[in-house]
N, C-alpha and C positions, 0 to 999 in steps of 0.2 A: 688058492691064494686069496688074502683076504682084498678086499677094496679099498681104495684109500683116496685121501683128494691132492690130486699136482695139478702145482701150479702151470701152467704151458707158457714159456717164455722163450723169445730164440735162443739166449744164454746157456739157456740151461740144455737144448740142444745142440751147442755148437761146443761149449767149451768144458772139458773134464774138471771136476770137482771134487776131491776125494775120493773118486772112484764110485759116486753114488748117482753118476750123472745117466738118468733113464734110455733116453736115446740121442741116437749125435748124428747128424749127417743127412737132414732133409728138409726138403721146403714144406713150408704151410701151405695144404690147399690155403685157396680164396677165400672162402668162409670161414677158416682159422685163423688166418696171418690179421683179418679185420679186430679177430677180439684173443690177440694169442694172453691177454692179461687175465682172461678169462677164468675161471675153476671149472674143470670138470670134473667129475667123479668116474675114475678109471682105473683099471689092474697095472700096478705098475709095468709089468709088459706089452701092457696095453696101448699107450702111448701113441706108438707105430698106426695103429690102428685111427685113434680119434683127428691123426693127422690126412688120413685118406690117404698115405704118400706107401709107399714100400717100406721107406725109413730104414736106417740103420742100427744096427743093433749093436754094443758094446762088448768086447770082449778080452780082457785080459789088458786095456789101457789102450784098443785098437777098436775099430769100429766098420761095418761091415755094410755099405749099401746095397741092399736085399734088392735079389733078383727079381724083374716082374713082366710084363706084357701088357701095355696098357693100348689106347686108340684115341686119335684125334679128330675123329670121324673120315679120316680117310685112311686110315691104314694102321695100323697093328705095328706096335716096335717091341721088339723082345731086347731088354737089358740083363747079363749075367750080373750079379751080384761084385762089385769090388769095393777091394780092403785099403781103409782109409787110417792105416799104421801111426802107432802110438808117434812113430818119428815124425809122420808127417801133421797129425795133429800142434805137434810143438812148433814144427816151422811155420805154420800156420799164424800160432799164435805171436811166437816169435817176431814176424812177419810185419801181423797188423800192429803190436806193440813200438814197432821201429818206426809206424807211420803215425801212429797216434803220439810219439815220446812229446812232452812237453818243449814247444818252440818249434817242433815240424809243420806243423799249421798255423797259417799267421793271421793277426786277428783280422782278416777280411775274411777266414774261413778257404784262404788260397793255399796251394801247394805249391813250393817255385820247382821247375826242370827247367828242362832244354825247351825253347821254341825256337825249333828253327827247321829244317828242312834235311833229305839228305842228297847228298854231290858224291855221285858215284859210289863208292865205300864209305863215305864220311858223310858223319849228320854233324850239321855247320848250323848253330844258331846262338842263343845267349839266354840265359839264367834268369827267368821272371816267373811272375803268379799265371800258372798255365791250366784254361780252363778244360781243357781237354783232358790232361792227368789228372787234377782233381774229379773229374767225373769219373775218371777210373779209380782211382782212391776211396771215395765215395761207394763204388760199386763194389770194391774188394771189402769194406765194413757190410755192405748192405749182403755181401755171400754171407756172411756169418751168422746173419739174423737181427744185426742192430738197426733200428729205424731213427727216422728225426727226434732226437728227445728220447731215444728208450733204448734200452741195451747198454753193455760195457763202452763201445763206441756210437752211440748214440752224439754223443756232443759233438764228435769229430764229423758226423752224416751231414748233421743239424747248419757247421760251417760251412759242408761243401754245395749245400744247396743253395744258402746265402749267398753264396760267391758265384755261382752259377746264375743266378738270377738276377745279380745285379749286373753279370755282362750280356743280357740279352739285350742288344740293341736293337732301333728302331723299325731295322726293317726284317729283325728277325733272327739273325746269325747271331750265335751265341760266340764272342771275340773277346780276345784284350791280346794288345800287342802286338805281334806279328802274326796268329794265329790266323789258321786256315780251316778249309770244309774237314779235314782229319778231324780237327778240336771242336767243331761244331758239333761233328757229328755221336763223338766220345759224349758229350755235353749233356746232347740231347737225350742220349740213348738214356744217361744216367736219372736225370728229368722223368722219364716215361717209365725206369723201372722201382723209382722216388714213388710215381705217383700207384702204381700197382698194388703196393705195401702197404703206402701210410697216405690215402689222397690225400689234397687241399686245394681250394680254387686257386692258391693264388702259383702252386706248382702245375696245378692242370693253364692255366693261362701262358705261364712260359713255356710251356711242354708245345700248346697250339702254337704258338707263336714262329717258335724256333721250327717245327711241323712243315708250317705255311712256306718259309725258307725254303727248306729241300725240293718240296713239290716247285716253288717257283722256279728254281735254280737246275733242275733235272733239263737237259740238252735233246739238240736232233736226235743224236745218240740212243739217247735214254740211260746216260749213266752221268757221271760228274765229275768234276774235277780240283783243280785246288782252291779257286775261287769260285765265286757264283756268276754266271757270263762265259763262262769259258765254253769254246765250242768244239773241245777233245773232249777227252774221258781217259780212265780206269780204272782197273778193277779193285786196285788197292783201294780209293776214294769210296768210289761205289760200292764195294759191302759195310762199309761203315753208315754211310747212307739210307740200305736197305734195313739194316738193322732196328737203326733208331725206328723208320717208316715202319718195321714191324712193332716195335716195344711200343709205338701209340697207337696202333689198332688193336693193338691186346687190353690197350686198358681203355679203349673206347672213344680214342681221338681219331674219326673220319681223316682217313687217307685216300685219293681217289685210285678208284683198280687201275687205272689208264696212266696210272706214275706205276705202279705195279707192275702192269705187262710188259711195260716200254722196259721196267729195267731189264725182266727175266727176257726180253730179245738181246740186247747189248751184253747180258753176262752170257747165253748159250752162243753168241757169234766169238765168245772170248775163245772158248774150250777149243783145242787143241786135238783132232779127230789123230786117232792114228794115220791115215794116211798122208797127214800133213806134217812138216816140219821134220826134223832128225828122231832120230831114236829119242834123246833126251828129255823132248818134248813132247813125245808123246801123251795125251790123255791130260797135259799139265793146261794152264788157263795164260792168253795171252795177259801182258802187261796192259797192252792197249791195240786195240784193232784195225785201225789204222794204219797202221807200220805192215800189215802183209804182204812182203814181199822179199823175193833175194835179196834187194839190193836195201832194204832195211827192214833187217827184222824185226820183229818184237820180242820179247822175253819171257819164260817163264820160272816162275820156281817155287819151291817150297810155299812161301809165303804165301802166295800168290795164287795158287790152287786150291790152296787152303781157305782163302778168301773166296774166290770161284762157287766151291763146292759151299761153304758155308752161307751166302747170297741167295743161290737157290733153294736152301734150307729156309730161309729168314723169308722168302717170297713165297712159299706153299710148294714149291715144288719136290716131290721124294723120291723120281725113279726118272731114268732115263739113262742115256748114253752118258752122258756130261758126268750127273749122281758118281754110275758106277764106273767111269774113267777116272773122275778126279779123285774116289779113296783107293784107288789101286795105287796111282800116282804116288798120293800122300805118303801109302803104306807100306813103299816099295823103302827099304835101306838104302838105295842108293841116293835117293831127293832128300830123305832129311840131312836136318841144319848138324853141323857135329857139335857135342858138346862145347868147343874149346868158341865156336860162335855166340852161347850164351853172355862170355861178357865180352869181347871180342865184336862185335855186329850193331845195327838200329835195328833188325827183322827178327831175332830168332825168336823173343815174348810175342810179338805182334804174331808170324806165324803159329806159334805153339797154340797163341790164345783163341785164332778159329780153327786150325785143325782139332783141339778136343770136343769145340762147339759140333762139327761135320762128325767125328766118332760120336759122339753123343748122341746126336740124330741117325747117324746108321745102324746103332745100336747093337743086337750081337743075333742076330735072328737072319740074315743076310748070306752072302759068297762066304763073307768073314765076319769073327765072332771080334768086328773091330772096337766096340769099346771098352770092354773087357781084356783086352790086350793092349790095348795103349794106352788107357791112364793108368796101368801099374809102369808103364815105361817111364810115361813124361814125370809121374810122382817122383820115381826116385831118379830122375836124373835133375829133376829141381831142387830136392830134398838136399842132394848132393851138393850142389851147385851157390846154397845159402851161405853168407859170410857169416862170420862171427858174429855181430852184432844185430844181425836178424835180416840184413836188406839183400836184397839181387842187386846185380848191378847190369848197366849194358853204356852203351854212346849216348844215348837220349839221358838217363839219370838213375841213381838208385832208386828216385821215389815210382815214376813210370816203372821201373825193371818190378820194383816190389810187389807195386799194384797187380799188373799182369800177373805175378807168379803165383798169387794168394788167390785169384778169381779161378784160375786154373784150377788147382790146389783142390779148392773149395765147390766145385762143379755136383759134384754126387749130394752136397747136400742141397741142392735147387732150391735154394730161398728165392735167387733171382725170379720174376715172372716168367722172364722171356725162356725158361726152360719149362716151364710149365707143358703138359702134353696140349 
């Protein structure tokens, strides 16, 4: 085959074209994503190749994330290869189109949902520019490959960073409204995987800023809570927490190990030993540690373990008891959320969206060939699950349900950093 020059754009990676579209379905090493405007001279099967990734391959209007075994200096993860279906391609697009439609984003570059909280079954709050879903909004364009200024949704990136940045107040928390450490932390996260992509001082400045927060705000504990001050914890809070704390030491914003260790004590004191609690809870992550006892328990579930196990991921850690408790937990049919929860719940996005993060890192080299069998689950039962007009929906909002569903979605093609090995 002869040689020829393409151009490397995320676009043209993410989104089908007449069927002439080279590869679809991976992230830019580092030294790509810097100059993906770049020409190179390459076989057009090539492609796969000058991205240093696995990559996916195109097949019949569907696309294939190729199998591989790669190392992060401490350990070896083998991924099977899964199919990123022509259907799910469209809801994808579908997707981000519903988030981007003209009049979804307002000119501060905000997204309104729900802020508010949830009361038992019920998330109770009211309708404003919420800077925590736009971080997620922001993040389901940036799975695609579009950066501030560049890509199909480039414009839409470009406001949510805007918006992000203009609520970083004084002493750090990134707020508007009612918003809490959840929305900080969404915020931040998106900030740190902002700045991985496309830096700029003045993204790396909010990014340390909002940083200095968490580390200040981290408890006896060592986990955190809805506010900053608060001397409980949970686990819900805290992997959102640890996340971000990872996405800025991946792009080189000093986090100190000693917020580090303190969390991975507070999430291994979560985990749920088999010989504790009922059957149910077995292997699953408490709510909050504190509560150990008969006479008040704590809770586990789906969500919640998912979070657990995903924590420990985001903090370096890859094997242990907890590890291999909490994807049994996950994996077992009886803990997941049932479909009829997707729109029905506040939790079933939030969980789906770190149990694929926890298959992802367990990868399929393991007890179980878990990612490789559960993201052809969760694809088509979200695939299923899309409305007509492109959006998800849940209690929190269709714009949050969308976000979540599209990052999910979009996982095999790791443009995000934070999946980087």
């Amino acid at each position: 085959m002869s040689l020829r020059q393409v151009r490397l754009r995320p676009s043209s990676l993410t989104q089908a074209s007449s069927g002439t579209q080279a590869s679809s379905g991976t992230r830019a090493s580092s030294g790509s994503r810097a100059s993906l405007s770049r020409v190179a001279t390459v076989s057009a099967v090539a492609v796969a190749l000058v991205l240093g990734t696995g990559s996916a391959v195109e097949t019949g209007g569907a696309a294939y994330a190729q199998g591989r075994s790669e190392s992060d200096g401490k350990r070896n993860v083998r991924r099977n290869r899964v199919k990123i279906t022509a259907q799910t391609k469209l809801a994808i697009r579908r997707g981000l189109d519903y988030l981007a439609q003209p009049g979804r984003q307002q000119k501060s570059g905000a997204y309104i949902d729900g802020i508010g909280r949830k009361v038992n079954d019920r998330y109770v709050g009211d309708k404003g520019e919420h800077v925590g879903v736009t971080g997620l909004v922001g993040m389901a364009f940036l799975s695609n490959g579009s950066t501030p200024g560049r890509g199909p949704y480039g414009k839409n990136v470009q406001g949510c960073v805007n918006f992000v940045l203009s609520k970083v107040t004084q002493n750090g928390m990134v707020k508007n409204g009612g918003s809490r450490m959840y929305s900080h932390a969404f915020a931040t996260l998106f900030l740190g995987e902002v700045y991985g992509m496309a830096p700029s001082p003045k993204v790396r400045r909010g990014l340390r800023h909002a940083i200095d927060l968490i580390v200040d705000a981290q408890n006896e504990q060592g986990g955190w809570r809805y506010m900053p001050g608060a001397e409980d914890s949970d686990i819900s809070i805290t992997v959102c927490q640890v996340q971000a704390l990872r996405a800025a030491r991946n792009v080189g914003i000093r986090v100190p190990s000693g917020t580090i260790d303190h969390a991975i004590e507070y999430i291994r004191r979560s985990y749920v030993d088999p010989s504790q609690g009922n059957f149910r809870d077995r292997n699953g992550f408490w709510y909050q540690t504190y509560e150990h006892s008969r006479y008040r328990p704590s809770r586990t579930s789906f969500a919640l373990t998912a979070a657990g196990v995903t924590a420990l991921y985001g903090a370096g850690i890859y094997n242990g008891r907890e590890i291999k408790g909490g994807l049994e937990y996950l994996f077992n049919r009886r803990n997941r959320p049932s479909r009829i929860k997707m729109k029905h719940s506040f939790d079933y996005f939030y969980g789906h969206y770190y149990a694929i993060q926890a298959f992802f890192q367990a990868g399929d080299g393991g007890a179980r060939p878990y990612w490789s069998r559960w993201y052809p689950y969760i694809r088509d039962e979200l695939v299923g699950g899309q409305w007509p007009d492109g959006r998800w929906e849940d209690y929190v909002g269709s714009v949050y349900a969308t976000s979540m569903a599209t990052i999910i979605l979009q996982i095999p093609y790791r443009y995000l950093p934070i999946f980087e090995r």
